[in-house]
ChimeraX commands (.cxc) that place a marker at each C-alpha (Angstrom):
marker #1 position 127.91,93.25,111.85 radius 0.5
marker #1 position 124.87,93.51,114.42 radius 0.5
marker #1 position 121.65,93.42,113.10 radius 0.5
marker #1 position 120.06,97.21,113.03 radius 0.5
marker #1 position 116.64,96.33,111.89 radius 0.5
marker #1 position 113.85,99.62,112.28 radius 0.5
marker #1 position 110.94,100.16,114.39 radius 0.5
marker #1 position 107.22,99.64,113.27 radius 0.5
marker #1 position 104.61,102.11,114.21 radius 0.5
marker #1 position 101.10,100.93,112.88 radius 0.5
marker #1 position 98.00,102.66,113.12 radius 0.5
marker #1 position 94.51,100.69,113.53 radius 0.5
marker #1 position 93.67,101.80,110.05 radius 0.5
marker #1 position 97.04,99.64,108.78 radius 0.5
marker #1 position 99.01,102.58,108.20 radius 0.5
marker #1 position 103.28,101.71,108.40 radius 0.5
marker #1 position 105.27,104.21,109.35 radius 0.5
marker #1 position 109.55,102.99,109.66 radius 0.5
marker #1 position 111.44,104.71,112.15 radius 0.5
marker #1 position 115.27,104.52,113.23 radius 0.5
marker #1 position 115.21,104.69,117.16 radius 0.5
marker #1 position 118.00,106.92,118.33 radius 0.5
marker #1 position 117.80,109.44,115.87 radius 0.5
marker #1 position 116.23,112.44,118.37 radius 0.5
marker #1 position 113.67,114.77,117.09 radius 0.5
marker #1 position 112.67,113.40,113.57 radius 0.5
marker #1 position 109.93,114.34,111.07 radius 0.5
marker #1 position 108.09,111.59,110.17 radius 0.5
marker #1 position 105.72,110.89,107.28 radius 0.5
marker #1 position 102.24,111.76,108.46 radius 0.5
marker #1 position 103.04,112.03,111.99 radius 0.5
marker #1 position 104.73,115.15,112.57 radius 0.5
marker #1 position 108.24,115.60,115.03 radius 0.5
marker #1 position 108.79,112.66,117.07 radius 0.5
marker #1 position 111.30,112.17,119.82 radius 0.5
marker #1 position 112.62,108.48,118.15 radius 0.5
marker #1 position 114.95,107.73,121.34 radius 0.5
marker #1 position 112.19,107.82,123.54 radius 0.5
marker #1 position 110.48,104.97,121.55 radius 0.5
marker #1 position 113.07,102.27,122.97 radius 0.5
marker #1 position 111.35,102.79,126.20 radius 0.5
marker #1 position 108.29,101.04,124.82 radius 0.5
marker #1 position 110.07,97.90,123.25 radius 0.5
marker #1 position 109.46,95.06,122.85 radius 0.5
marker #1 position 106.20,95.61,122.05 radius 0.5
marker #1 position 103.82,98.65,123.11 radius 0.5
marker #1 position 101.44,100.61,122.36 radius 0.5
marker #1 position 102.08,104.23,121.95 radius 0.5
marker #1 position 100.20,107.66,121.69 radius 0.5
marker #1 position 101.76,110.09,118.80 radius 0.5
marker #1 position 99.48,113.08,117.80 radius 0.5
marker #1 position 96.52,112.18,119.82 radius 0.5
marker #1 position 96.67,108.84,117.91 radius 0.5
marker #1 position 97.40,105.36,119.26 radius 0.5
marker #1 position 100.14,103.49,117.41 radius 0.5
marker #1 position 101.54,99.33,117.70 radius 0.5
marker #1 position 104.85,99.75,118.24 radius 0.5
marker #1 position 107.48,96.84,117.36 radius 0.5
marker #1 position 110.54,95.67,115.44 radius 0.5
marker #1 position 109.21,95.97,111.71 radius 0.5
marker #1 position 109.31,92.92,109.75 radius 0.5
marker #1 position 111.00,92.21,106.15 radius 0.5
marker #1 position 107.31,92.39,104.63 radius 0.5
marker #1 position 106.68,95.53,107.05 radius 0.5
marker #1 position 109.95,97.20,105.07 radius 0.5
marker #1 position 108.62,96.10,101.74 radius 0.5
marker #1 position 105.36,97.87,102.05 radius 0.5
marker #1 position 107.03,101.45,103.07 radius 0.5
marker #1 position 109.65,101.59,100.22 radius 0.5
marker #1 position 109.97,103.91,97.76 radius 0.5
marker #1 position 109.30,102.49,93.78 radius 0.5
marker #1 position 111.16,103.33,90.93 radius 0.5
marker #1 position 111.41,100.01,88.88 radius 0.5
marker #1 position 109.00,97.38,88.86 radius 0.5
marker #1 position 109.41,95.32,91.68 radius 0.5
marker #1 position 110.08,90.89,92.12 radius 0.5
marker #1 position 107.49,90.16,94.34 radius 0.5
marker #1 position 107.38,88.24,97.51 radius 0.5
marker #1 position 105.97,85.25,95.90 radius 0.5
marker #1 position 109.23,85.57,93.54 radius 0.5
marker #1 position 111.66,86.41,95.48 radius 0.5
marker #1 position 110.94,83.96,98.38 radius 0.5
marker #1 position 111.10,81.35,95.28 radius 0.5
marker #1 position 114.88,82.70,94.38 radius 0.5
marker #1 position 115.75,82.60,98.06 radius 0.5
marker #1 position 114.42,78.84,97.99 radius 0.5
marker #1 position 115.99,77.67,94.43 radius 0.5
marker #1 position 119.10,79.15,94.97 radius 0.5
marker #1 position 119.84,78.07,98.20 radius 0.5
marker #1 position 120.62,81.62,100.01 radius 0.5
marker #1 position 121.09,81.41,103.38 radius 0.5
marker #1 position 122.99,83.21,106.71 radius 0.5
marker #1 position 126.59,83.87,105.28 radius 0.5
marker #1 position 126.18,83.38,101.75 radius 0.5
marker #1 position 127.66,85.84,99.60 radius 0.5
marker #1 position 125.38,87.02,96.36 radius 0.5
marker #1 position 125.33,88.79,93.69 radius 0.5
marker #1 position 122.43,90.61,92.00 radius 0.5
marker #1 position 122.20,91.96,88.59 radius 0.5
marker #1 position 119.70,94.83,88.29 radius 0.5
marker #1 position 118.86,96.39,91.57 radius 0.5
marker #1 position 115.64,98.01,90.50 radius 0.5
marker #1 position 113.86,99.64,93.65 radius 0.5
marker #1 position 115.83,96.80,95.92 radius 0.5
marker #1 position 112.70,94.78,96.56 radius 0.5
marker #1 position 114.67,91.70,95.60 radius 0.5
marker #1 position 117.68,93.06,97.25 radius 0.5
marker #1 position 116.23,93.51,100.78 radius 0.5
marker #1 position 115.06,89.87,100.65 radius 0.5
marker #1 position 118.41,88.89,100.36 radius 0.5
marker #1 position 120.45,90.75,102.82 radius 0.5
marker #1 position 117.84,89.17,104.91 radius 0.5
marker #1 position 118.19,85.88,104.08 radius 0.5
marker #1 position 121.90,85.85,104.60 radius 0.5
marker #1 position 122.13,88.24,107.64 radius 0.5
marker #1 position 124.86,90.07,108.96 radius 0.5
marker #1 position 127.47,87.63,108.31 radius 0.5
marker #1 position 126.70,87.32,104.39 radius 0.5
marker #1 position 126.73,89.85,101.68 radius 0.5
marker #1 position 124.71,91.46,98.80 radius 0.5
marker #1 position 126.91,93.08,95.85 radius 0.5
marker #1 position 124.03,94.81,93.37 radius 0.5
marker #1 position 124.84,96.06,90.38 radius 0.5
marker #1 position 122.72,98.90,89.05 radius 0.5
marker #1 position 123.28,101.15,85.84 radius 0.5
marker #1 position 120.28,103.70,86.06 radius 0.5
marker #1 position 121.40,106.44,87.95 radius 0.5
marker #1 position 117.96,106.88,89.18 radius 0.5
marker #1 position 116.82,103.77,90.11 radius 0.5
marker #1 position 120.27,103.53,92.18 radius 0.5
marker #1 position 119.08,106.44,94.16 radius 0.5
marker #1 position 115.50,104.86,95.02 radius 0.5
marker #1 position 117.43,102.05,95.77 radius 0.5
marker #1 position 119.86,103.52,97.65 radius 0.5
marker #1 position 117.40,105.54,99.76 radius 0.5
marker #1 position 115.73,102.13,100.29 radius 0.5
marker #1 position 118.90,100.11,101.41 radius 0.5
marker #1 position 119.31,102.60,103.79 radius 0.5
marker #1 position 115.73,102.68,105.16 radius 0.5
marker #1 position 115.60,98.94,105.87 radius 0.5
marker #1 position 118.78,99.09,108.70 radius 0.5
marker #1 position 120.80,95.88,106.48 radius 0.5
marker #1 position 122.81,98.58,104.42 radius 0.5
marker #1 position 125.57,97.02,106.38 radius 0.5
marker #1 position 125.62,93.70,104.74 radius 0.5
marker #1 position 124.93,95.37,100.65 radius 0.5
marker #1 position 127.37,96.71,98.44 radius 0.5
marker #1 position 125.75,98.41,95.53 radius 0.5
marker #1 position 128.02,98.97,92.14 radius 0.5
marker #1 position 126.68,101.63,90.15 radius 0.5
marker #1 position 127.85,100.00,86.43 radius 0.5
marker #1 position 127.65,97.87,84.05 radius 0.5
marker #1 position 127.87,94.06,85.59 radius 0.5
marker #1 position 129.31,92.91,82.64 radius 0.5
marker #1 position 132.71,94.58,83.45 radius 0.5
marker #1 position 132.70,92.69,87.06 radius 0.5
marker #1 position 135.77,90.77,87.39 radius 0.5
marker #1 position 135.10,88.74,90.79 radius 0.5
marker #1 position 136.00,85.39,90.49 radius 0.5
marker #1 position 134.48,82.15,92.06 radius 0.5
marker #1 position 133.21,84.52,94.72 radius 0.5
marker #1 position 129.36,84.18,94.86 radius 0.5
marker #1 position 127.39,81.20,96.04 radius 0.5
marker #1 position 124.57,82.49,93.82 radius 0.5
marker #1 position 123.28,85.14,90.87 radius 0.5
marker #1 position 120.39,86.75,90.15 radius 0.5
marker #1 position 119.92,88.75,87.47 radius 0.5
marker #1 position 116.73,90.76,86.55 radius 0.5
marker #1 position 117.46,92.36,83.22 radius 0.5
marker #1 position 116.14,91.96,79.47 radius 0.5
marker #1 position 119.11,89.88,78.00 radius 0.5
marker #1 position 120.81,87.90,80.89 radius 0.5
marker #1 position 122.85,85.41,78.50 radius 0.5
marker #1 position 124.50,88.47,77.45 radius 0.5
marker #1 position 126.52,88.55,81.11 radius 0.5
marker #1 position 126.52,84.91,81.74 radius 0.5
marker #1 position 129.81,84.12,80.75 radius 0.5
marker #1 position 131.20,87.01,83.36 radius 0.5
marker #1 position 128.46,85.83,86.07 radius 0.5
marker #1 position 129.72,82.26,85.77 radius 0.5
marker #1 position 133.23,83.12,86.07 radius 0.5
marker #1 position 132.26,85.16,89.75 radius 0.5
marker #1 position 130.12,82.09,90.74 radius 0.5
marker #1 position 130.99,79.52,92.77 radius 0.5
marker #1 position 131.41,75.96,91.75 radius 0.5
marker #1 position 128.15,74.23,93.05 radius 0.5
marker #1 position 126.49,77.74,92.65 radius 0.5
marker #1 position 122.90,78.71,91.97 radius 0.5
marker #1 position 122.30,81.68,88.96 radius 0.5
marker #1 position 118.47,82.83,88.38 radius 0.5
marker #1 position 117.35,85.02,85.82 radius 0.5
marker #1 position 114.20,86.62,86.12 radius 0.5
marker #1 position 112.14,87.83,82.79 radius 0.5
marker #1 position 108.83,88.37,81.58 radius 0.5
marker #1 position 108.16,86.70,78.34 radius 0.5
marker #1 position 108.75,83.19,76.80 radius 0.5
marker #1 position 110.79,84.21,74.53 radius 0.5
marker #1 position 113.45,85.23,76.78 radius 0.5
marker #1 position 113.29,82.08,79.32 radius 0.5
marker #1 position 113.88,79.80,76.45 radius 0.5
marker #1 position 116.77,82.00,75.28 radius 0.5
marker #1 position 118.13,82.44,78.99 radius 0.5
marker #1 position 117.96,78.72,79.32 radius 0.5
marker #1 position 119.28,77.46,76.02 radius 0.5
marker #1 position 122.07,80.12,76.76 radius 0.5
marker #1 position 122.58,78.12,80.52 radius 0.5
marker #1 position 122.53,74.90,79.23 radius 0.5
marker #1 position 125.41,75.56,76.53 radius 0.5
marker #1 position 127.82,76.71,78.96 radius 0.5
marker #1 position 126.88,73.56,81.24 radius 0.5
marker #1 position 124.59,74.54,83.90 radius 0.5
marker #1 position 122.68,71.43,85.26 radius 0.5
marker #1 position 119.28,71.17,86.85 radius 0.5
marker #1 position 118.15,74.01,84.30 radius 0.5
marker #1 position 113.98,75.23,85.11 radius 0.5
marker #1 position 111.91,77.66,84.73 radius 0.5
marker #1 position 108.72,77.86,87.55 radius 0.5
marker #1 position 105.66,80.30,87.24 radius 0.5
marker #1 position 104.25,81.38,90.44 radius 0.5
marker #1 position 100.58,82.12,90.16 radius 0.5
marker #1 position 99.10,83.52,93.66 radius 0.5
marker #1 position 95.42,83.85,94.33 radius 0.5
marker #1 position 94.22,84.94,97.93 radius 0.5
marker #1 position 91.33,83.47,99.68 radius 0.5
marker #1 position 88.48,85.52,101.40 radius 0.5
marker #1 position 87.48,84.00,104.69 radius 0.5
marker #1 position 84.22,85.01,105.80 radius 0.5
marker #1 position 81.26,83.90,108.05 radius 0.5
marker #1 position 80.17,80.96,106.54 radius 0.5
marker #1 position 81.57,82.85,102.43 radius 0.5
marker #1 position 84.66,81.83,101.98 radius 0.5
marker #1 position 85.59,82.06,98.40 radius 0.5
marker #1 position 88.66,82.64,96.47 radius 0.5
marker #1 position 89.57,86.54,95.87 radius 0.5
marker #1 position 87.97,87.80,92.52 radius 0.5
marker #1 position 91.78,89.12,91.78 radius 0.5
marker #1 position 94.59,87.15,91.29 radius 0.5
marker #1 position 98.10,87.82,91.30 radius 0.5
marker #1 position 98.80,85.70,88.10 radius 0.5
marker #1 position 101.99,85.98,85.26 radius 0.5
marker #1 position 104.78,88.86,86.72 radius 0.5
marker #1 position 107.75,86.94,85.44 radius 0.5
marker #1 position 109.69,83.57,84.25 radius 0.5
marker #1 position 111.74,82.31,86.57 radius 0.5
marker #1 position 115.19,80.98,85.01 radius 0.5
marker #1 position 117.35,78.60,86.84 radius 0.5
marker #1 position 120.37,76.57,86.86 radius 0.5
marker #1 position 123.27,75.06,88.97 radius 0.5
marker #1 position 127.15,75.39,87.96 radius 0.5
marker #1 position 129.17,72.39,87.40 radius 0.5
marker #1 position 132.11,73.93,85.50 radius 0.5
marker #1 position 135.10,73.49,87.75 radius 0.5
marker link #1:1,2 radius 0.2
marker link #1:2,3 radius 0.2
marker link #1:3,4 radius 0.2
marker link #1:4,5 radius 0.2
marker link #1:5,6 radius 0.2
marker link #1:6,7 radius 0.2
marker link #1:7,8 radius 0.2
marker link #1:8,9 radius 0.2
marker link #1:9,10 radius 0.2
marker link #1:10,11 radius 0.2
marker link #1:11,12 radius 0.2
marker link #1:12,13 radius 0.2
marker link #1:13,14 radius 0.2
marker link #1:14,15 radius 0.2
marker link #1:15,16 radius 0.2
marker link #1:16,17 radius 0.2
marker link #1:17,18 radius 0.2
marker link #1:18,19 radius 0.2
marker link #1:19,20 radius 0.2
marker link #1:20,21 radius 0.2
marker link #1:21,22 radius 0.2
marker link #1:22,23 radius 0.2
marker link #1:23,24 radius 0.2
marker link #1:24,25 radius 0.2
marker link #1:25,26 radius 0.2
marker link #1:26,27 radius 0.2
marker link #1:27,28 radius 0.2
marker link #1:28,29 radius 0.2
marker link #1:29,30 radius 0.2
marker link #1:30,31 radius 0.2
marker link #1:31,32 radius 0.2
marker link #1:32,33 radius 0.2
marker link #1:33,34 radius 0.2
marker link #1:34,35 radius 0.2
marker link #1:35,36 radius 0.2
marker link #1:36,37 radius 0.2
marker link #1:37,38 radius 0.2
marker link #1:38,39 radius 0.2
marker link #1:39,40 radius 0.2
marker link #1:40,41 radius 0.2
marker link #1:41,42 radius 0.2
marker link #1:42,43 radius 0.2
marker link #1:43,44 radius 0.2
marker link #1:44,45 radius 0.2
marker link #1:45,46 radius 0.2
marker link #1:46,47 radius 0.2
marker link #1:47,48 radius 0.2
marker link #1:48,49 radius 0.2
marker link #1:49,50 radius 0.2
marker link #1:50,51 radius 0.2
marker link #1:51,52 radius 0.2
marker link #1:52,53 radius 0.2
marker link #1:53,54 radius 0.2
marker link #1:54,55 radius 0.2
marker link #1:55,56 radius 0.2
marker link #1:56,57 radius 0.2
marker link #1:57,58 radius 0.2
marker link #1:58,59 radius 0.2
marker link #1:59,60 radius 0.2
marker link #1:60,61 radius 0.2
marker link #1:61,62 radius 0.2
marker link #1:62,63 radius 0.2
marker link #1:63,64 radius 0.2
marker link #1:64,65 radius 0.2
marker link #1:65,66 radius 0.2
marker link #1:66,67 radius 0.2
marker link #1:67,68 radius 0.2
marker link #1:68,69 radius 0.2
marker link #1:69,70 radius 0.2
marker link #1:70,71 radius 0.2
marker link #1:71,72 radius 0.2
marker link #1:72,73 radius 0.2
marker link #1:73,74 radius 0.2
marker link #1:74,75 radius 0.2
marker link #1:75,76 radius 0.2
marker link #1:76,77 radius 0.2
marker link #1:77,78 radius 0.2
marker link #1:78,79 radius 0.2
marker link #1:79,80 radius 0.2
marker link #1:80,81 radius 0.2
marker link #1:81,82 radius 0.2
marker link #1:82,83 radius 0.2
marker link #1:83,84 radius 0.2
marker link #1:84,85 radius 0.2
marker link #1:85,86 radius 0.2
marker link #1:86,87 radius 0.2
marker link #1:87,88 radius 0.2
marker link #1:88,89 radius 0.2
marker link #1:89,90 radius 0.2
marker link #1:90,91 radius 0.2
marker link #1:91,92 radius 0.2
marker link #1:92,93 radius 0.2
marker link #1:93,94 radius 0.2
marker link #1:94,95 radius 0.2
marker link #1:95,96 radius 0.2
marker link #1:96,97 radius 0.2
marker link #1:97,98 radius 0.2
marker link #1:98,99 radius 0.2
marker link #1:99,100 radius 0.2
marker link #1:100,101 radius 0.2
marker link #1:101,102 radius 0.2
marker link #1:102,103 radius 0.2
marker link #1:103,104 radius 0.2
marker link #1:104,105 radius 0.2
marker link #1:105,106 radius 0.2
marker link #1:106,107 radius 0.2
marker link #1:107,108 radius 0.2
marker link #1:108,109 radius 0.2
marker link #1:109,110 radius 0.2
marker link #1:110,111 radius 0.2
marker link #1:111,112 radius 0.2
marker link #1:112,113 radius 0.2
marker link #1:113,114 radius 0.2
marker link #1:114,115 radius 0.2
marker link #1:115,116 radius 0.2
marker link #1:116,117 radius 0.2
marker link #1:117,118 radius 0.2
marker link #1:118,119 radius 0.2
marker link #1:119,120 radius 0.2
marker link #1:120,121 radius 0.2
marker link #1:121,122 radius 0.2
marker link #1:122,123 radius 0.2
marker link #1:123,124 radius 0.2
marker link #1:124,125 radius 0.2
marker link #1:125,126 radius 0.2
marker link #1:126,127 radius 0.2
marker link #1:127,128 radius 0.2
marker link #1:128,129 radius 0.2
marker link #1:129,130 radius 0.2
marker link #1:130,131 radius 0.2
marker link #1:131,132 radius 0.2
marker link #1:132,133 radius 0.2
marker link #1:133,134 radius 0.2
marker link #1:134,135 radius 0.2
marker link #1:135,136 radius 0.2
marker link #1:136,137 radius 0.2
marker link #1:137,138 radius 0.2
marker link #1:138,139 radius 0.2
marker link #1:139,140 radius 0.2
marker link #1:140,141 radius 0.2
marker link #1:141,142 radius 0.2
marker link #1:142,143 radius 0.2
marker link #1:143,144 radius 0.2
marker link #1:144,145 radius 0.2
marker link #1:145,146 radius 0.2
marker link #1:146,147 radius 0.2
marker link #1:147,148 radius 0.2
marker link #1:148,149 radius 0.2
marker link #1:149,150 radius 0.2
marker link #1:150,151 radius 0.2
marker link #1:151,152 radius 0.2
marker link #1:152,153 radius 0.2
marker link #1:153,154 radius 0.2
marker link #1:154,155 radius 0.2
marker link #1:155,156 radius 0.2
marker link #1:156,157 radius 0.2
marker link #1:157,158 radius 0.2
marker link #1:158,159 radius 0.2
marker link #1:159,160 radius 0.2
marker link #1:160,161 radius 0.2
marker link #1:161,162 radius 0.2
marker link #1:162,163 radius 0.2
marker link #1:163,164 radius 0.2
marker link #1:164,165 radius 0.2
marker link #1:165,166 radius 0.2
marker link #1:166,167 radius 0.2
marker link #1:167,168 radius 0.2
marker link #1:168,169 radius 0.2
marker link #1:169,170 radius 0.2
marker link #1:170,171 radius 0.2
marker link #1:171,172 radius 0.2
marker link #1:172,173 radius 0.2
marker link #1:173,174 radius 0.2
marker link #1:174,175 radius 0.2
marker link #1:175,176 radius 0.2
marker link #1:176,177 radius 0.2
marker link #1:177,178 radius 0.2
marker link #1:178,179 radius 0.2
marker link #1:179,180 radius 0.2
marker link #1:180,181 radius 0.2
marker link #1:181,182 radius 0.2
marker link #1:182,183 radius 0.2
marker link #1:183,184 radius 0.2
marker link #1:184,185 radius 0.2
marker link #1:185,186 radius 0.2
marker link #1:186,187 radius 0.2
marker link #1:187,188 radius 0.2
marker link #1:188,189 radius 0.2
marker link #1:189,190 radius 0.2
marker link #1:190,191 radius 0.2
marker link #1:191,192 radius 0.2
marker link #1:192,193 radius 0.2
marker link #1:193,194 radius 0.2
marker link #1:194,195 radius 0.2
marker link #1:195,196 radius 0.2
marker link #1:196,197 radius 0.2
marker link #1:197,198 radius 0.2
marker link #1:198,199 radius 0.2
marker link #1:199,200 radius 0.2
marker link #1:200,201 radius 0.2
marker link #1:201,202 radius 0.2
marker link #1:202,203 radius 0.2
marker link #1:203,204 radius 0.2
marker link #1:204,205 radius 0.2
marker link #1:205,206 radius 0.2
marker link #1:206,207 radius 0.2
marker link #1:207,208 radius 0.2
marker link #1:208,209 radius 0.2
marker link #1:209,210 radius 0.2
marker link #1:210,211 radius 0.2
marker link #1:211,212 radius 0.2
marker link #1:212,213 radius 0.2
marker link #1:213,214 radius 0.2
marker link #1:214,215 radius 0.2
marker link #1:215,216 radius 0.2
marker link #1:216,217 radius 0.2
marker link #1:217,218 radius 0.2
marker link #1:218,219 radius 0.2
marker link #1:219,220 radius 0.2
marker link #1:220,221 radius 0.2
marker link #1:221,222 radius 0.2
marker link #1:222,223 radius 0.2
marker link #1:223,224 radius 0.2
marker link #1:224,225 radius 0.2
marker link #1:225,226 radius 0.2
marker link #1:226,227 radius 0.2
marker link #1:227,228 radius 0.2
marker link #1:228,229 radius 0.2
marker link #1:229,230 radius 0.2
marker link #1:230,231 radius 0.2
marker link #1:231,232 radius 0.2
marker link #1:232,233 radius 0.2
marker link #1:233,234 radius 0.2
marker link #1:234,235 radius 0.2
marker link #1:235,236 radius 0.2
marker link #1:236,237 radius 0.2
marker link #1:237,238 radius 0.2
marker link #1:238,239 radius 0.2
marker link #1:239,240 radius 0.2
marker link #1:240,241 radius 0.2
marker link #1:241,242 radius 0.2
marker link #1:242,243 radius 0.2
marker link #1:243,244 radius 0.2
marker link #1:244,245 radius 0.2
marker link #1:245,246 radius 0.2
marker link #1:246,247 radius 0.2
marker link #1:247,248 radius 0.2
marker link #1:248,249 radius 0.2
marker link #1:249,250 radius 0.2
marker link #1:250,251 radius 0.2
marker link #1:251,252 radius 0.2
view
């Protein structure tokens, strides 16, 4: 399935605004009716007047989708979830499965790391995070390549079918004999939680049904201010969000 990735309009004040060309007269957030097939005109890159107001116009980026979601759950952040995508090896055509779709932050950054030609199954038992989530799939133009599974990933009975798991829930080693059975041989799992307690358990819990290459990373991110002749590091950090839980399945 062909990419159908949304439009960017961005104001000089940084303000995002996603919009699906082809979609006729459309209310958008902040802007008022807009005629969204003429915008196709402008591509690939323009700028364009809306309201009196002058507006970048281009394909939006993953981190350009991030920023304009709707949150429910708390959210894996970029500096997470590009970690996952690295660890687990997820690539263009992979197939994965997530546990826990939350607000699909983590979800989005899969579909686009394996494209068109992979897949995302989510599973996702709060009825109103799937909506967020839902709404949100739908926003970012990849709901073609995600399957979301409103239940209780513990009942899934896929087998050998994933290349990788994620799961972001309090008591992963409570699914991990039904995650391993739908992962591949050679397959990546991750579990993401916040507290020590939990990544020893998730690990010890890995290790005993014979995951190799078994880790846990911390990603601590800390911006740096650039100024004339005052650069400095950022008085905020991003520090502790979560432990991320790794391992690699052997079991044939």
């Amino acid at each position: 399935m062909e990419s159908v990735m949304p439009l960017l309009l961005l104001s000089s004040e940084g303000k995002r605004v996603i919009v699906h060309p082809n979609q006729g007269m459309k209310d958008l957030p902040g802007l008022g009716v807009v005629d969204t097939s003429r915008l196709l005109q402008h591509l690939p890159h323009s700028k364009v007047t809306i309201a009196g107001k002058d507006y970048f116009l281009g394909e939006a980026s993953l981190l350009d989708i991030l920023a304009c979601l709707k949150r429910g759950a708390q959210v894996i952040l970029a500096k997470d979830s590009a970690q996952i995508v690295m660890s687990c090896s997820i690539g263009p055509g992979k197939h994965v499965l997530e546990v826990g779709t939350g607000s699909a932050y983590l979800t989005l950054v899969l579909a686009h790391a394996v494209g068109p030609t992979g897949k995302i199954t989510t599973y996702e038992m709060n009825p109103k995070h799937a909506r967020i989530a839902g709404s949100n799939i739908k926003l970012s133009g990849m709901a073609g390549w995600v399957e979301m599974r409103e239940s209780d990933a513990g009942t899934c009975s896929d087998e050998s079918l994933y290349d990788a798991v994620t799961m972001d829930m309090p008591e992963p080693w409570g699914i991990l004999e039904a995650m391993t059975r739908a992962l591949k041989v050679g397959g990546y799992i991750c579990a993401y939680v916040p507290t020590m307690n939990q990544a020893e358990a998730a690990i010890k819990a890995m290790r005993e049904s014979g995951y190799i290459d078994t880790h846990v990373l911390e990603n601590i991110q800390r911006e740096i201010v650039v100024g004339s002749g005052g650069t400095r590091p950022s008085f905020e950090m991003l520090g502790h969000t979560g432990y991320l839980c790794f391992g690699r399945n052997i079991k044939v």
